[in-house]
VOMIKOL-789271 format. One line per 2 residues: number of its first residue (from 1); for each residue x, y, z of C-alpha. Coordinates in pm, 1 decimal. Example, Ala and Ser with C-alpha at 12.3 -4.5 7.8 and 13.67 -1.06 7.14 Angstrom:
1 = 1230.0/-450.0/780.0  1367.0/-106.0/714.0
END
This chain:
1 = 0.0/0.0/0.0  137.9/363.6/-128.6
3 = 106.6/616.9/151.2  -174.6/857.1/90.8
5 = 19.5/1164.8/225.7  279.0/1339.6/-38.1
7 = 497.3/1499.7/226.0  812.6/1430.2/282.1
9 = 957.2/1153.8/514.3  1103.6/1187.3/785.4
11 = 1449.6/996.2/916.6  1415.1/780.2/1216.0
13 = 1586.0/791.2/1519.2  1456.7/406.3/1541.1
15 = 1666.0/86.4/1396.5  1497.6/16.6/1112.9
17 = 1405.7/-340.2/882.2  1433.5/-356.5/493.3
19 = 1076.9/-231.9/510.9  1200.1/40.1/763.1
21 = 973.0/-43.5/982.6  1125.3/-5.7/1363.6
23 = 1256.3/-300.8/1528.7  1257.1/-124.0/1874.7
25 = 927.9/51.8/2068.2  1000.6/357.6/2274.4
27 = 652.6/427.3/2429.1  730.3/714.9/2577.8
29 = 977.2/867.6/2300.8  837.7/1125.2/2069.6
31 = 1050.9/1102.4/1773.1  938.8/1079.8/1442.4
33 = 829.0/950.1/1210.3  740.1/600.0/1377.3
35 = 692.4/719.0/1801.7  508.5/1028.7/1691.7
37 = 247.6/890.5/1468.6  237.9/578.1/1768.5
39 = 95.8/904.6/1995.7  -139.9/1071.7/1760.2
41 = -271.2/721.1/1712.1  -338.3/634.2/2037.4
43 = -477.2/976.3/2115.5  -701.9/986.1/1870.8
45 = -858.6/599.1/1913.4  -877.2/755.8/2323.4
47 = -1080.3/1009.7/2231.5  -1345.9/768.4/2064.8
49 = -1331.7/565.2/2313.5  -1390.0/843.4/2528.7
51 = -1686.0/1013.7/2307.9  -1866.6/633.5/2315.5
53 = -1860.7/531.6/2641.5  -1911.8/922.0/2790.3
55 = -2329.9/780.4/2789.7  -2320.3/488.0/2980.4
57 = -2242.4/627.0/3329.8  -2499.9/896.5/3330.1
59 = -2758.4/687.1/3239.5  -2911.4/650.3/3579.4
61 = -2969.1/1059.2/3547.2  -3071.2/1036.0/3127.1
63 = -3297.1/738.8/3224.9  -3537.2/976.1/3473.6
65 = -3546.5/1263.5/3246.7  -3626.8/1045.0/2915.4
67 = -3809.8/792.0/3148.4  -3602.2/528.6/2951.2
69 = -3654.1/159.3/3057.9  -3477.5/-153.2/3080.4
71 = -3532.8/-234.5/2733.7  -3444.3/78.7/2625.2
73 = -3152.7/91.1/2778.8  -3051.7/-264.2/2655.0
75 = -3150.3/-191.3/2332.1  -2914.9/125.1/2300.1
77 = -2673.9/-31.1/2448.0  -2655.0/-302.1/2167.3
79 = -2716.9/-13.9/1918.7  -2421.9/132.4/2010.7
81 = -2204.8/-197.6/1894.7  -2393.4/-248.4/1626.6
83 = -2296.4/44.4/1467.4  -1904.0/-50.5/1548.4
85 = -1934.0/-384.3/1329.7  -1985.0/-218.6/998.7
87 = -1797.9/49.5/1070.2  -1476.9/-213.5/1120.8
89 = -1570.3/-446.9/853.7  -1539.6/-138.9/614.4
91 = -1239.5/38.5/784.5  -1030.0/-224.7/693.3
93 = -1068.0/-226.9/271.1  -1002.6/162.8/343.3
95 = -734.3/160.7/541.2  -580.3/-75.1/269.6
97 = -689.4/209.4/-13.5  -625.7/502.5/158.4
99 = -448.0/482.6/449.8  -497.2/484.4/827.3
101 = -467.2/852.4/877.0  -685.0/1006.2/615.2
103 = -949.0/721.8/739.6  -956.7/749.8/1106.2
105 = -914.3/1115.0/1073.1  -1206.2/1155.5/827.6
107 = -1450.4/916.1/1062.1  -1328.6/1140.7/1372.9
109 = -1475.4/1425.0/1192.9  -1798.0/1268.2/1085.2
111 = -1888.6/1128.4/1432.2  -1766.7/1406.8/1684.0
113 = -2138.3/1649.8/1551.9  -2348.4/1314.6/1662.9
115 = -2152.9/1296.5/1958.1  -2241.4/1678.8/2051.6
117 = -2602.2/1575.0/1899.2  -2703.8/1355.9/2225.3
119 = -2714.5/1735.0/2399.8  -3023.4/1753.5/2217.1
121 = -3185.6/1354.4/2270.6  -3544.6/1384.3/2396.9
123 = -3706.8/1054.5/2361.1  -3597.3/664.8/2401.1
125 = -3596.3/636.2/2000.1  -3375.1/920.8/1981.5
127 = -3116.9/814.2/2246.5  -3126.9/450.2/2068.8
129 = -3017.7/678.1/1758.8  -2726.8/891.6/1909.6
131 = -2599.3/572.0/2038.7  -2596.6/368.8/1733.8
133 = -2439.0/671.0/1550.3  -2139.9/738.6/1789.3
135 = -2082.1/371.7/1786.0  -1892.5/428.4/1444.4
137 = -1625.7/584.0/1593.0  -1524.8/267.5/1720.7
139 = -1362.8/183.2/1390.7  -1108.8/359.3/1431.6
141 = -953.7/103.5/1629.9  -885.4/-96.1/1288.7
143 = -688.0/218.3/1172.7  -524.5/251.8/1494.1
145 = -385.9/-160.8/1454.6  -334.0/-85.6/1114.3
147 = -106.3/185.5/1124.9  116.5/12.3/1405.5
149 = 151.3/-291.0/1197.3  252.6/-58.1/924.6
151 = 527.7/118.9/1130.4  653.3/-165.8/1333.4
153 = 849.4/-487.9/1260.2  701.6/-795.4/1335.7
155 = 948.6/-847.1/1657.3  778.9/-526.5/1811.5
157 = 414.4/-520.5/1640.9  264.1/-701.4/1903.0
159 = 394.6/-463.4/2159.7  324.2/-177.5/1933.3
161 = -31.2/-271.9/1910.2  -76.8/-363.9/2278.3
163 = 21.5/-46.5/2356.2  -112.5/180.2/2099.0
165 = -480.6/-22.8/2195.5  -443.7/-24.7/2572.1
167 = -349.2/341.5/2601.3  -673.3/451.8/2369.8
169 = -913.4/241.1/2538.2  -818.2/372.3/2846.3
171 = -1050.8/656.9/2716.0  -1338.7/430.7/2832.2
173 = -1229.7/460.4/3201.7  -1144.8/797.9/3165.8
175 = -1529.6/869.6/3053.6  -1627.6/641.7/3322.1
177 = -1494.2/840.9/3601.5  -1482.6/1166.3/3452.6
179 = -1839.6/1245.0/3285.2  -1989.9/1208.8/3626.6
181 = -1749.4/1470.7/3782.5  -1840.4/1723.6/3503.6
183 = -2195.8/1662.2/3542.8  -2187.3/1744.9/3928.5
185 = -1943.2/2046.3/3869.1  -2199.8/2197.3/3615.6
187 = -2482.0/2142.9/3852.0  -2310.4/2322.6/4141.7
189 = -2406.7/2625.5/3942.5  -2774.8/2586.8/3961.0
191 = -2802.1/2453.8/3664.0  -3116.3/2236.4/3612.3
193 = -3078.1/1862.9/3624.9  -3210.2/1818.5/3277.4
195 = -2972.6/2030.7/3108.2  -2622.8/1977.3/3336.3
197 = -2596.2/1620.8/3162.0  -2692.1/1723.8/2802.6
199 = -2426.2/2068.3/2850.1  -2111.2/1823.0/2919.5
201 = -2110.4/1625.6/2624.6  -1965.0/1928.1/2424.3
203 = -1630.2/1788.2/2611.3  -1626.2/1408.8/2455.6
205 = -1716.1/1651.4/2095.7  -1451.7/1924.1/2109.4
207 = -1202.3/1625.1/2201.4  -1235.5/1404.2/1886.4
209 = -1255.5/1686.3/1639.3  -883.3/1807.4/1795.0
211 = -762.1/1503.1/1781.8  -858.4/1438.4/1441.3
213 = -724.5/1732.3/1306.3  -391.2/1678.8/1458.2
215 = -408.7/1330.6/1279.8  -426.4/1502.9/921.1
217 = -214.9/1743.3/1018.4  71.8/1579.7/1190.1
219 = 23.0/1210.5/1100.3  255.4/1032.4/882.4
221 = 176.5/661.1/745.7  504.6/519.3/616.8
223 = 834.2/635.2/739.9  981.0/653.9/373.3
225 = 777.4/551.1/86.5  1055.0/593.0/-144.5
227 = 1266.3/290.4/-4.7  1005.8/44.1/53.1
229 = 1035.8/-266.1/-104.5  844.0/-285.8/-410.5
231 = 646.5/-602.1/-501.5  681.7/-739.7/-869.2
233 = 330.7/-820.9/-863.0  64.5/-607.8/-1009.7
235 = -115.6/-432.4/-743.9  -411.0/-580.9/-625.4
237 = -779.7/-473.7/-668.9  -977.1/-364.0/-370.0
239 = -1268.8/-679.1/-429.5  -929.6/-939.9/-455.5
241 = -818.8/-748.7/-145.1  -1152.0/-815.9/21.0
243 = -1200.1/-1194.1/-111.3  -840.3/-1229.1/0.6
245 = -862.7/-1167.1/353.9  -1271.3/-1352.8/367.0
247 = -1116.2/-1667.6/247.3  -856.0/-1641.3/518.3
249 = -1009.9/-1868.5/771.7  -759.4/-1775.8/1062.7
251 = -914.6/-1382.8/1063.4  -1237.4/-1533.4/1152.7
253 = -1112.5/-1771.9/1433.0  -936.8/-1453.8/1555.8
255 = -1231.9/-1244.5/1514.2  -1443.5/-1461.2/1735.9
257 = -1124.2/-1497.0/1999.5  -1158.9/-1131.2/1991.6
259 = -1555.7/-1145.3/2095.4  -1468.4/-1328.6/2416.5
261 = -1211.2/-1076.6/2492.1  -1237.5/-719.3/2330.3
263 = -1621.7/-767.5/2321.1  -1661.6/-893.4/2672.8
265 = -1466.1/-589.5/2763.2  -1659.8/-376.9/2553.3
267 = -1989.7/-510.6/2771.6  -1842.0/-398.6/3058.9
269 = -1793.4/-115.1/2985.6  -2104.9/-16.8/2931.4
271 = -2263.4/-212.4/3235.4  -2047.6/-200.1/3511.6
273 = -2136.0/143.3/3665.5  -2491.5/71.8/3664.9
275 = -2406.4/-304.5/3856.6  -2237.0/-157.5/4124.2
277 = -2477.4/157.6/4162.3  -2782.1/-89.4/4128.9
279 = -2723.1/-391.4/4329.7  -2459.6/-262.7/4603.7
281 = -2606.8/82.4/4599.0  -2342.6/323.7/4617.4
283 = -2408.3/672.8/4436.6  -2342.9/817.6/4092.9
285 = -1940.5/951.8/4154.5  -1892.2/612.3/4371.5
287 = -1979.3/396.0/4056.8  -1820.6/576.5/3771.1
289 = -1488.8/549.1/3986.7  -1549.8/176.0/4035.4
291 = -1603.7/111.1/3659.1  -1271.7/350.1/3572.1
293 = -1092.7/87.7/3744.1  -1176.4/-136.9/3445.3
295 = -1103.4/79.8/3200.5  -808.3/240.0/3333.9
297 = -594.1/-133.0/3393.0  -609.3/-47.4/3005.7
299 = -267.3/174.6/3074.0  -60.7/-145.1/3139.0
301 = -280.5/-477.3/3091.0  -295.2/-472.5/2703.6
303 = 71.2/-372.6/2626.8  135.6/-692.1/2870.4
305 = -27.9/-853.4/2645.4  146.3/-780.8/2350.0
307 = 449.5/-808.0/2596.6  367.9/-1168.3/2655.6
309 = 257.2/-1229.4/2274.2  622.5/-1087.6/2161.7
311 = 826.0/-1295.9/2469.0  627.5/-1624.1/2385.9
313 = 749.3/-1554.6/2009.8  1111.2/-1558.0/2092.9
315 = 1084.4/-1881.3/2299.6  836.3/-2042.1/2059.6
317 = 734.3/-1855.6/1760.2  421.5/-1825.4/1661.8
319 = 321.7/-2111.3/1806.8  404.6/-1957.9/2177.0
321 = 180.4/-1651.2/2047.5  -149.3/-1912.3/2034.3
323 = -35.0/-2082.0/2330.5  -26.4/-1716.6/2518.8
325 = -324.0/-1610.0/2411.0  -550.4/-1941.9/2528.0
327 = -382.3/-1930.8/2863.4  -434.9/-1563.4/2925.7
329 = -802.5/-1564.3/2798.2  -882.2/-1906.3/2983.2
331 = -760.2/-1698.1/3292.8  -981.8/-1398.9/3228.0
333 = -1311.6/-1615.1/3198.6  -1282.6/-1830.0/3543.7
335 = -1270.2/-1428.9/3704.8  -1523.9/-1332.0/3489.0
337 = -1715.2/-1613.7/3650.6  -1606.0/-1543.7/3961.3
339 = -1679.7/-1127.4/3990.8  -2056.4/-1255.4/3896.4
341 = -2019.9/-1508.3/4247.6  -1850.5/-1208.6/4437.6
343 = -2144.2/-1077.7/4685.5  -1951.2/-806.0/4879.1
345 = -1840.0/-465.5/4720.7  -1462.4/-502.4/4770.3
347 = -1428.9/-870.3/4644.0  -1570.1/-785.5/4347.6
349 = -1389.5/-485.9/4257.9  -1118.7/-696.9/4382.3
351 = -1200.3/-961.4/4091.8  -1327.4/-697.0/3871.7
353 = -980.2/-562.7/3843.0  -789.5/-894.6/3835.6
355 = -1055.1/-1001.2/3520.3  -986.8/-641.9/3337.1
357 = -610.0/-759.6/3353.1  -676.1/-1056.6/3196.3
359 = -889.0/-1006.2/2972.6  -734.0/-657.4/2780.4
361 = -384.2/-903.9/2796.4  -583.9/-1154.1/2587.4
363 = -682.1/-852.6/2361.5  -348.3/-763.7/2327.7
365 = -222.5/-1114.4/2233.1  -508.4/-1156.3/1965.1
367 = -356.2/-831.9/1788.8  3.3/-1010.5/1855.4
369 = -109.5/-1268.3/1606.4  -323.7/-1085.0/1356.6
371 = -31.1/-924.4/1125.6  114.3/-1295.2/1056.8
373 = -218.9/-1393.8/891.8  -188.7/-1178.8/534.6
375 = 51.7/-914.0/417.4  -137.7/-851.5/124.6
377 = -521.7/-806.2/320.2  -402.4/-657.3/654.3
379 = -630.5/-414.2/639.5  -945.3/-638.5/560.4
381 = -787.5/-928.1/830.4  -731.0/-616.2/1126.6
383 = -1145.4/-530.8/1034.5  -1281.0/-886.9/1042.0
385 = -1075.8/-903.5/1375.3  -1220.4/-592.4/1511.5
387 = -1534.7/-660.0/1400.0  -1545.4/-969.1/1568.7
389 = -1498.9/-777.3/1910.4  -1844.0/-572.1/1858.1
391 = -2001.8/-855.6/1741.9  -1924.2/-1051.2/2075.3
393 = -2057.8/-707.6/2277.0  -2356.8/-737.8/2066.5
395 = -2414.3/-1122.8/2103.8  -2370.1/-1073.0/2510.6
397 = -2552.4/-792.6/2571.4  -2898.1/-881.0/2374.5
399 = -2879.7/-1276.4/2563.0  -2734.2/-1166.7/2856.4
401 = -2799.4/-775.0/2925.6  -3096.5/-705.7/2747.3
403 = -3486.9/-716.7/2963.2  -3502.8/-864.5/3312.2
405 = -3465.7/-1244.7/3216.6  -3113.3/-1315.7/3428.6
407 = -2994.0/-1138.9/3693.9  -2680.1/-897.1/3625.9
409 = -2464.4/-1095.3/3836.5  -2556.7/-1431.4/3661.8
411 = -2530.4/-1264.5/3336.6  -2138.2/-1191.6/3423.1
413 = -2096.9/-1570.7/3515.7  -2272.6/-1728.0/3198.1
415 = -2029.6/-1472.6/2981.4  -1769.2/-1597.2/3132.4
417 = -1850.0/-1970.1/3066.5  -1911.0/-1819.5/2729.6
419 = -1526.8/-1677.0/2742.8  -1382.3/-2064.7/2853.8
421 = -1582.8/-2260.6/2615.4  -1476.7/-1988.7/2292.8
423 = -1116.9/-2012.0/2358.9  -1107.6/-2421.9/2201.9
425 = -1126.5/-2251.4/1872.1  -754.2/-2112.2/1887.5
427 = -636.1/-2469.6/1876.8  -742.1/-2461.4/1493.4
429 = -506.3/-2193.5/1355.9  -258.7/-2363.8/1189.0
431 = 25.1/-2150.2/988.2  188.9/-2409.5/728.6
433 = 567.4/-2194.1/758.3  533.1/-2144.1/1188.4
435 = 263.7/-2455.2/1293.7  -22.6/-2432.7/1519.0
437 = -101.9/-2522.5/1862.5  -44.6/-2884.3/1808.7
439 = 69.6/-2879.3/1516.5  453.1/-2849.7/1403.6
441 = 556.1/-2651.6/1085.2  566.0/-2759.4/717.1
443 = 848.5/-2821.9/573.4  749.6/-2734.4/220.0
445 = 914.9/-2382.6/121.5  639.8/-2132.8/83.7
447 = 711.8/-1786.0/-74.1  651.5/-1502.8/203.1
449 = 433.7/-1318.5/-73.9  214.9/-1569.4/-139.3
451 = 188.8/-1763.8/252.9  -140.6/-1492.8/314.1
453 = -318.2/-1655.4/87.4  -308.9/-1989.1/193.1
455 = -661.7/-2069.3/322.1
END
């Protein structure tokens, strides 16, 4: 893929592959081309994460004034993930056409009015709406994978992407904890109820425009595209880009790992402030705090991820990556069944923040493994993968979250049986030049341009 950007490159301060992609990751170095564009990345996918999750914990004020119910609230809730899974599926093809910047900036732009828009909500249909809309902005998170797997060499990318992914959805736990604050700091002024809540969300807005400017204006795709290596082959059509990466069966194994972990998280997210102000009944501020505690572990638990995914690699190859990434995710469903046993506040924050560990690692390990599946249909393999993360918050919220049929607590168990039983699948990814689980490489020769398309 050609850079979309005509500016010119800058030199790296980095050691760099043939590709010149880095072979080191300085997370808190700002050089660029490869640390810089790792920041406004990040930064940007934070401030979606922010913008989409800045609803859930004020819904126990939003659900008086709309006089929302439990099915409404279920129902946006889904919405709001359902909008995410096309939005992924098709950020990948565009990434692979135009770029990560120009596409995560352009979405940025196009979501941030609709975020401002819930200011103006009035009735259950219309909150359903706003939250289906924002949900978009989730792709972004293909864009955000896509450009660190464009940047960094395969020894690194799994760090690269734990990190670049852990830091941005800390913006979930950020929205968590802070959203409630601004509300009660606008309301010290007098300010009605009704209107405090809808005047903050200018905040999540303002953010994701900013940040998407910077993107366009600062970001920077390839380090140099003049000394990339150049394929002999003709360049590939977007459809044989698409069919590529649909016949790859490994992106949908991956894409269903990612369900149990990204999409369980994802869940969370958006229910865990209302489960600890509901059934242990501490107030509004008390609740969003609890639930930034999931969110936050974001900061270090998916970089260990991709920590683990890159260490396994050197011991094991690719083969240690799979291995990681059952254990860690096995791990993260027996707490996940455990926080829905916990009956006292502090043992289940207490396993609430052991689980979030766990399971943003086994995030961070699935991304470890997705550039190995197809050079050629990245893009398309990072979006099925993606994807498969808001379909899993979809498929638990409607059986689990949606109506009055299970308890919350029971819910959390039954997704975490959910998480155990979906992990088996990883045992079928088998990569003919690196092996599988149980399975040891072939010893046939297989040309690295041609291995991604080996279905």
């Amino acid at each position: 893929m050609e850079p979309s950007s005509p500016r010119k490159p800058h030199l790296s301060s980095l050691p760099l592959d043939s590709e010149n992609k880095a072979t080191e990751f300085h997370p808190f170095s700002t050089s660029p081309p490869h640390m810089f564009a790792f920041h406004l990345a990040w930064l940007s996918l934070f401030s979606c994460f922010f913008s989409a999750f800045s609803i859930p914990p004020l819904i126990p004020i939003m659900r008086q004034n709309l006089n929302l119910s439990a099915a409404d609230i279920g129902a946006a809730g889904t919405a709001a993930f359902v909008g995410s899974i096309f939005s992924r599926l098709a950020m990948g093809p565009v990434c692979d056409l135009v770029g990560p910047r120009i596409a995560s900036a352009a979405l940025s732009l196009i979501t941030a009015p609709i975020v401002l828009a819930t200011a103006f909500i009035s009735s259950p249909t219309s909150f359903i709406l706003v939250r289906f809309l924002i949900g978009f902005c989730l792709a972004n998170f293909v864009a955000n994978q896509f450009w660190m797997s464009s940047l960094f060499s395969t020894s690194v990318v799994g760090l690269a992407n734990g990190f670049a992914a852990g830091w941005a959805n800390m913006g979930a736990g950020v929205a968590q904890l802070t959203m409630p604050l601004l509300y009660s700091f606008v309301k010290s002024f007098n300010v009605p109820e009704n209107t405090a809540w809808r005047v903050i969300f200018v905040v999540p807005a303002t953010f994701q425009a900013l940040t998407a400017i910077m993107v366009l204006i600062y970001g920077q795709e390839l380090p140099c595209k003049d000394s990339i290596k150049v394929s002999n082959k003709p360049k590939e059509s977007f459809l044989l880009l698409l069919f590529n990466g649909l016949m790859n069966y490994r992106g949908w194994i991956l894409g269903l790992i990612y369900g149990c972990c990204f999409g369980v998280e994802m869940t969370m997210d958006n229910i865990v402030a209302q489960y600890f102000y509901y059934r242990f009944g501490v107030n509004l501020e008390v609740a969003g705090t609890i639930a930034a505690c999931f969110g936050l572990t974001n900061w270090f638990a998916r970089p260990l991820g991709g920590i683990v995914s890159d260490q396994m690699a050197k011991l094991f190859g690719v083969r240690g990556r799979l291995w990681g990434l059952w254990a860690v995710l096995t791990v993260a469903g027996l707490l996940c069944v455990l926080m829905g046993r916990a009956n006292s506040v502090g043992g289940s924050i207490g396993v609430m923040c052991m689980f979030s560990v766990f399971v943003q690692a086994a995030s961070g390990l699935t991304f470890g493994i997705v550039p190995f599946v197809s050079k050629r249909s990245l893009g398309v393999i990072s979006g099925m993968t993606g994807s498969g993360g808001t379909v899993g918050a979809v498929v638990t919220q409607m059986l689990l979250f949606s109506g009055d049929k299970f308890s919350t607590q029971t819910s959390i168990s039954v997704m975490g049986l959910m998480m155990i039983i979906c992990t088996l699948p990883i045992s079928l990814i088998y990569f003919p030049q690196w092996g599988g689980m149980f399975c040891t490489p072939n010893e046939t020769s297989i040309d690295e341009e041609d291995y991604s398309l080996l279905v």
